[in-house]
DRENZATI-354073 format. One record per residue (C-alpha): x, y, z; residue in three letters; residue number from 1. Coordinates in Angstrom, 1 decimal, padded with zeros to 4 digits. Layout:
<atoms>
<c1:X&c2:Y&c3:Z&aa:ALA&i:NUM> .
...
</atoms>
This chain:
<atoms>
<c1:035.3&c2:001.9&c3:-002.2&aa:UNK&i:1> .
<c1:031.8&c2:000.1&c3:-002.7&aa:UNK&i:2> .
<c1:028.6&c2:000.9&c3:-001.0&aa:UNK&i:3> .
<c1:026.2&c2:-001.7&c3:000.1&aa:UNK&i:4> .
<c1:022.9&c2:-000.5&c3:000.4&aa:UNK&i:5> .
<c1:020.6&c2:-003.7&c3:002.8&aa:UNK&i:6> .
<c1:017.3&c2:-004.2&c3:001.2&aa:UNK&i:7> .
<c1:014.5&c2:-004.3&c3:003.4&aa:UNK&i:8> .
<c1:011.4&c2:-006.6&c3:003.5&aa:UNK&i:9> .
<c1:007.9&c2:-006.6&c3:003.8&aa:UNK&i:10> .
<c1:008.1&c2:-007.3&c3:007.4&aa:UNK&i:11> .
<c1:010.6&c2:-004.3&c3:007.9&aa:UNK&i:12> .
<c1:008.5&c2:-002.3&c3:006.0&aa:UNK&i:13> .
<c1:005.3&c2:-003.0&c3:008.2&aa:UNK&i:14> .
<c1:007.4&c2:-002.4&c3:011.3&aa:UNK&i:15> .
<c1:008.1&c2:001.1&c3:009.5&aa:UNK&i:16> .
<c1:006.8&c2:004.1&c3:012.6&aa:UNK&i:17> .
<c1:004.4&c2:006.4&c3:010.7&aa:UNK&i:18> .
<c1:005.7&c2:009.4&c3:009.4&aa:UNK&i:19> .
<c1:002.9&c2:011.0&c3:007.4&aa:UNK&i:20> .
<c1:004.2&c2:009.6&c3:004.3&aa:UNK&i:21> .
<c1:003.0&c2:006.8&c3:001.9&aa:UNK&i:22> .
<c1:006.2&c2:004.3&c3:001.2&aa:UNK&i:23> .
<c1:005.8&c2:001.1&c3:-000.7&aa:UNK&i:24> .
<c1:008.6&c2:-001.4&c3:-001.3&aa:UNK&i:25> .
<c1:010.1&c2:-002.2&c3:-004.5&aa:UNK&i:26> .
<c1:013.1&c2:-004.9&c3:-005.3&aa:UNK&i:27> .
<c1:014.2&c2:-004.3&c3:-001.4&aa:UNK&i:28> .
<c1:014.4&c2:-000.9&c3:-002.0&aa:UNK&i:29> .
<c1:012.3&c2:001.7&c3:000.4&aa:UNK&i:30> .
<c1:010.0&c2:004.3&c3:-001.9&aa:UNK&i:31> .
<c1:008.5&c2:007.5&c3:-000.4&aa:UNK&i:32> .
<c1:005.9&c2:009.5&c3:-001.1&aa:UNK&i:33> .
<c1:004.4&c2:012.3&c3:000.3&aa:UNK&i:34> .
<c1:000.2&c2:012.2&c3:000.9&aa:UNK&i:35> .
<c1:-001.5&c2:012.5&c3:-002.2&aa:UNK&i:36> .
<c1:-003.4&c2:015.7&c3:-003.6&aa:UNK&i:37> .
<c1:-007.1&c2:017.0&c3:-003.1&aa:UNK&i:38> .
<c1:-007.6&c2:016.1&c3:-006.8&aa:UNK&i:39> .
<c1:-006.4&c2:012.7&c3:-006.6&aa:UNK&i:40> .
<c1:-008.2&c2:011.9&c3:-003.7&aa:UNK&i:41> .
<c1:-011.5&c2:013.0&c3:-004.9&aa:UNK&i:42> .
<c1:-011.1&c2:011.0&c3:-008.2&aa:UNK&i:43> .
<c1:-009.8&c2:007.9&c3:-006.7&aa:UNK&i:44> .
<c1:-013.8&c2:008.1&c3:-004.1&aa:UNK&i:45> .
<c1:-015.4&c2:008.5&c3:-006.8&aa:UNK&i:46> .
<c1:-014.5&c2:005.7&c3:-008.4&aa:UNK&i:47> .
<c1:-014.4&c2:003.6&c3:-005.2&aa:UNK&i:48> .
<c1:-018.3&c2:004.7&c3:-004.8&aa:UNK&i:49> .
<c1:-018.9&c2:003.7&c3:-008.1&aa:UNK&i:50> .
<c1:-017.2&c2:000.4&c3:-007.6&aa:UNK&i:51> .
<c1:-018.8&c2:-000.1&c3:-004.1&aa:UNK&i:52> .
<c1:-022.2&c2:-000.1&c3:-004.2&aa:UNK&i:53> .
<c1:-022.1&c2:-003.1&c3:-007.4&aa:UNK&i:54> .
<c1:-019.7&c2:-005.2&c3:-005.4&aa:UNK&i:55> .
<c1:-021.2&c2:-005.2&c3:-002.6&aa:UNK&i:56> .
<c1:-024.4&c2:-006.3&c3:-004.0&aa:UNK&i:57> .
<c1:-023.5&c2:-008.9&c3:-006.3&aa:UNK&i:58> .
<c1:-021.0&c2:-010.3&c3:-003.6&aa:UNK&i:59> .
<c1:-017.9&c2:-010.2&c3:-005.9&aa:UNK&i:60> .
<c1:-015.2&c2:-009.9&c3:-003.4&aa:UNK&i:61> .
<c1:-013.4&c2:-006.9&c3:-001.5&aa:UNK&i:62> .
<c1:-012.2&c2:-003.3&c3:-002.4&aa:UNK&i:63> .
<c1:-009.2&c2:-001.7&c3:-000.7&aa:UNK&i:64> .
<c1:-008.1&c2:001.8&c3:-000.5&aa:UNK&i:65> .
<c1:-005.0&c2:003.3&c3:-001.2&aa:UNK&i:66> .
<c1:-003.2&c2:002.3&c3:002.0&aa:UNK&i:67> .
<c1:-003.6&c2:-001.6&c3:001.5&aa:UNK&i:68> .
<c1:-000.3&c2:-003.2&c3:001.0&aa:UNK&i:69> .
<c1:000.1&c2:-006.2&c3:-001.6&aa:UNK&i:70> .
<c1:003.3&c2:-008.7&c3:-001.6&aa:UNK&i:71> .
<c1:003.9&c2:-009.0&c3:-005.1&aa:UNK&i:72> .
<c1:007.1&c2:-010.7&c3:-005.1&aa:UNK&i:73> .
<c1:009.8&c2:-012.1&c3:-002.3&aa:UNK&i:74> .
<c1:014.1&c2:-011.7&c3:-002.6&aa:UNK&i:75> .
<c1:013.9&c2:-008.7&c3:-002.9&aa:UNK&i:76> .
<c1:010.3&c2:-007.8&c3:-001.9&aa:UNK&i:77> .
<c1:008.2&c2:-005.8&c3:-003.4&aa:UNK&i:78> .
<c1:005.1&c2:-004.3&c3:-001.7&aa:UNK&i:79> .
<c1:002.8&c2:-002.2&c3:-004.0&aa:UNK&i:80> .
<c1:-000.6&c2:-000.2&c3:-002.9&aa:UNK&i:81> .
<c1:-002.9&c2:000.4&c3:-005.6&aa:UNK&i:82> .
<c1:-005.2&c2:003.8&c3:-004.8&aa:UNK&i:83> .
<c1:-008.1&c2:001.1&c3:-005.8&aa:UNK&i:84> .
<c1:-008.0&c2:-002.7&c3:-005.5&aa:UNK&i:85> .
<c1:-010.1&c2:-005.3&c3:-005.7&aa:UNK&i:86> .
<c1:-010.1&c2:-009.2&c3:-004.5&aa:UNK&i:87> .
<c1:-011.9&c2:-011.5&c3:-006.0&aa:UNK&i:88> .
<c1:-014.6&c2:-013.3&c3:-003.8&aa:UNK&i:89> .
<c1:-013.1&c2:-016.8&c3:-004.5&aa:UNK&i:90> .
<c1:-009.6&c2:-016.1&c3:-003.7&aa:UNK&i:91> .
<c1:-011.2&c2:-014.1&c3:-000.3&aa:UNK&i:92> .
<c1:-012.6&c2:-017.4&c3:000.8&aa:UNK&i:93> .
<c1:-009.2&c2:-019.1&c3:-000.4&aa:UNK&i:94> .
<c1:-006.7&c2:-016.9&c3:001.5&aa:UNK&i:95> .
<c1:-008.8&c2:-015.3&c3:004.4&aa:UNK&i:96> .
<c1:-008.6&c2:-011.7&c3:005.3&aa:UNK&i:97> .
<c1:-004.6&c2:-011.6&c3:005.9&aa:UNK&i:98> .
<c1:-003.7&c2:-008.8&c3:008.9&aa:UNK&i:99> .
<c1:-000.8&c2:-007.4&c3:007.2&aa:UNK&i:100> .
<c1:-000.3&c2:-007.8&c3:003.0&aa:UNK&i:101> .
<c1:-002.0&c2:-009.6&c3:000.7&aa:UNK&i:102> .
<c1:-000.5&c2:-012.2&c3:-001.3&aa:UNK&i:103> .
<c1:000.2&c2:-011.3&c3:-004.2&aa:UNK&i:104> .
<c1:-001.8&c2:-008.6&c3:-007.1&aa:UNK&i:105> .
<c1:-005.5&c2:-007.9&c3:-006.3&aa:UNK&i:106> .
<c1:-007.7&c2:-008.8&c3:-009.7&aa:UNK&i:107> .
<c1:-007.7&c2:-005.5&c3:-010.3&aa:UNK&i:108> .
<c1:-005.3&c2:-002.5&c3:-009.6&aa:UNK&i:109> .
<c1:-006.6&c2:001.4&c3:-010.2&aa:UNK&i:110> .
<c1:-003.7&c2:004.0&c3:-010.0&aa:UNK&i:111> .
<c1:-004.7&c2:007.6&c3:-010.6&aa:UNK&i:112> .
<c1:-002.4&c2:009.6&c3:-011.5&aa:UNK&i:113> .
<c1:-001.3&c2:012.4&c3:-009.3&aa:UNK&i:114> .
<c1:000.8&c2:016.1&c3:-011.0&aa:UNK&i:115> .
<c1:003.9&c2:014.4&c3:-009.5&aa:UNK&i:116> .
<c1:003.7&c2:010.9&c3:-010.7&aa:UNK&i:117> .
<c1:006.4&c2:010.3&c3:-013.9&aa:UNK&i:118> .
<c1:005.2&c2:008.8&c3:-016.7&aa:UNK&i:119> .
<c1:007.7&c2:005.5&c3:-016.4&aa:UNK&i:120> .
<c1:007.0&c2:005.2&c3:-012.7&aa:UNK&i:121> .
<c1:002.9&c2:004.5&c3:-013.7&aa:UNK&i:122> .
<c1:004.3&c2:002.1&c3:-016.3&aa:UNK&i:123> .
<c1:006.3&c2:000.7&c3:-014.4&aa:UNK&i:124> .
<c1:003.9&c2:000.3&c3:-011.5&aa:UNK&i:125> .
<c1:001.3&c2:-001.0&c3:-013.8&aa:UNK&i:126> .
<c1:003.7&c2:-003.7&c3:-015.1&aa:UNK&i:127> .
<c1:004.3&c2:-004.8&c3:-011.9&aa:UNK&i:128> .
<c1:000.3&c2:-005.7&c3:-011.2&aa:UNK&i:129> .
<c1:000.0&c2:-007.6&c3:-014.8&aa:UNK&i:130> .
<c1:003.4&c2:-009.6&c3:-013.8&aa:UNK&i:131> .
<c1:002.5&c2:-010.3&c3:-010.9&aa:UNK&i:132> .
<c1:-001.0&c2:-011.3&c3:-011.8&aa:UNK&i:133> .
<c1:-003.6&c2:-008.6&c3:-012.0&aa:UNK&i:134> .
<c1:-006.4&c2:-009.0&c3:-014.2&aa:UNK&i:135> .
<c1:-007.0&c2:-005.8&c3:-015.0&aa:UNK&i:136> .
<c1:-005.2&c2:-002.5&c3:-014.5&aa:UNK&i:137> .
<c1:-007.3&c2:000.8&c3:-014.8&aa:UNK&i:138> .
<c1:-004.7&c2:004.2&c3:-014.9&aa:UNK&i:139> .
<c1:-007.3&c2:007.0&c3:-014.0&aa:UNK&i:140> .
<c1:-005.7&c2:010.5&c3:-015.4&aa:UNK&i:141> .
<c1:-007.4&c2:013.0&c3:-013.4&aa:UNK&i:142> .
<c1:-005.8&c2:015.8&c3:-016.0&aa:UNK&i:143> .
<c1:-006.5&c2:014.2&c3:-019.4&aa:UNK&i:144> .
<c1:-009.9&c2:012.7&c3:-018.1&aa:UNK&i:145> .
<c1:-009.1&c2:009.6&c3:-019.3&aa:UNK&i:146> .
<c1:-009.1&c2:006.2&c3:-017.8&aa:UNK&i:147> .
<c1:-006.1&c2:003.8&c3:-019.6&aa:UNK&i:148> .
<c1:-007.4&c2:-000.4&c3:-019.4&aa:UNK&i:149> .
<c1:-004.7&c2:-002.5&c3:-019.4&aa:UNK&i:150> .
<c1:-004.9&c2:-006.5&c3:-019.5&aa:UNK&i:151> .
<c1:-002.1&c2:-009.0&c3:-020.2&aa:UNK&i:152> .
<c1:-001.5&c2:-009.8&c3:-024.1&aa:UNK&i:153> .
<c1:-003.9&c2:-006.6&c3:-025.0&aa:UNK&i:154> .
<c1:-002.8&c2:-003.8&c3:-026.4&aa:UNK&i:155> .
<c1:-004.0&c2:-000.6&c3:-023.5&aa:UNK&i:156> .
<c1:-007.2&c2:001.0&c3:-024.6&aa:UNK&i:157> .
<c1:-007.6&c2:004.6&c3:-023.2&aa:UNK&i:158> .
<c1:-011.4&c2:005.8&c3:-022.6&aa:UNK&i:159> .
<c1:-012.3&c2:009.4&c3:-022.7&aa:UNK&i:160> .
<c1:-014.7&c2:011.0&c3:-021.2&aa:UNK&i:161> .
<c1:-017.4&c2:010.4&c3:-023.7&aa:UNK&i:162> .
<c1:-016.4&c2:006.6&c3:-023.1&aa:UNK&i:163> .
<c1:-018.2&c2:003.9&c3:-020.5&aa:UNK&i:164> .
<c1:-015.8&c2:002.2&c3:-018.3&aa:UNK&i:165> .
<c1:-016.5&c2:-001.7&c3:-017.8&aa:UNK&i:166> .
<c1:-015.4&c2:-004.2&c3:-015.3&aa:UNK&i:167> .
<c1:-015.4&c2:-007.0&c3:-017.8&aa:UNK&i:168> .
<c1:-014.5&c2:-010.7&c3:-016.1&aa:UNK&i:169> .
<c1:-013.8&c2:-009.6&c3:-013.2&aa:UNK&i:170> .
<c1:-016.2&c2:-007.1&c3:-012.4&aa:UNK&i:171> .
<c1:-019.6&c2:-008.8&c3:-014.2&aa:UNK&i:172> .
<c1:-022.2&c2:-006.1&c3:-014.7&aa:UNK&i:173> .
<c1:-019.8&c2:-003.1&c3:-013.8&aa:UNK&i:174> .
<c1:-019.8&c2:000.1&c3:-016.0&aa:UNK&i:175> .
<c1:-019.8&c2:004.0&c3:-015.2&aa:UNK&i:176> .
<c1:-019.3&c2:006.6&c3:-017.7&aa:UNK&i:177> .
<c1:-015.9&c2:007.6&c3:-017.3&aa:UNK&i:178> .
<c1:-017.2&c2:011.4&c3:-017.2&aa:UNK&i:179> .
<c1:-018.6&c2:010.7&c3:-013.8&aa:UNK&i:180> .
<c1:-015.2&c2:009.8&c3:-011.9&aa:UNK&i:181> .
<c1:-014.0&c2:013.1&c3:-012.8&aa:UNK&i:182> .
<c1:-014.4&c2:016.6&c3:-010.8&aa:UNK&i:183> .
</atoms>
């Protein structure tokens, strides 16, 4: 005797009641997590007030927190939330401001990662952003104080807290010295 376990969409997921839980949507399949830690969420605001303030003022497009949905890929859908992202001012004026997910990877993706994240779930994760057409993917490690830059065709280069941390192409001008995201 078989099982057959029905894969859900974005739209069932939006429809989800709120529980007090994070989910996100990968291949169909329904992923739940509880809220994340004190740690993570100080990390991932500091960042985002690092990041605010220069995109704002340069007019460079749109940060999201860590409940904004993206629709990386359809049959079977796959909805991912980065704790950071950010949209590209271009691609704003493009799309609009969509009410439920955004069409497919923000430019760039920040996960930081929390005591009960596993090492292949991040990589997998950050795969998932470069596939489906992040720029850049920033893994902040709140324990290790390091901040991991991935791009597509580059091998990952992981800054320490000595390091500065800069937005490149997609975020001109950007930098903060990776000691100042941390606690």
């Amino acid at each position: 005797m078989s099982t057959v376990t029905q894969l859900l969409t974005a739209e069932d997921l939006w429809q989800l009641p709120a529980d007090g839980n994070f989910h996100e949507l990968v291949k169909g399949e329904l992923r739940t997590m509880p809220p994340a830690g004190f740690e993570h969420g100080v990390v991932g605001t500091n960042l985002a007030l690092c990041l605010g303030p220069h995109v704002k003022l340069h007019r460079l497009g749109l940060l999201t927190n860590a409940d904004t949905g993206f629709l990386l890929r359809r049959d079977p859908d796959t909805v991912r939330a980065p704790d950071i992202g950010f949209v590209r001012q271009e691609r704003v004026q493009e799309i609009g401001i969509p009410v439920k997910y955004w069409p497919g990877a923000p430019d760039l993706a920040v996960e930081v990662v929390s005591p009960s994240d596993r090492v292949y779930e991040v990589d997998e994760k950050t795969q998932e952003w470069l596939e489906a057409g992040a720029a850049l993917v920033w893994v902040v490690n709140p324990r290790q104080h390091t901040v991991t830059v991935h791009q597509v065709g580059a091998t990952p280069v992981i800054l320490t807290s000595k390091d500065i941390l800069e937005g490149g192409q997609v975020l001109p001008g950007f930098s903060v010295r990776v000691a100042d995201i941390f606690v």
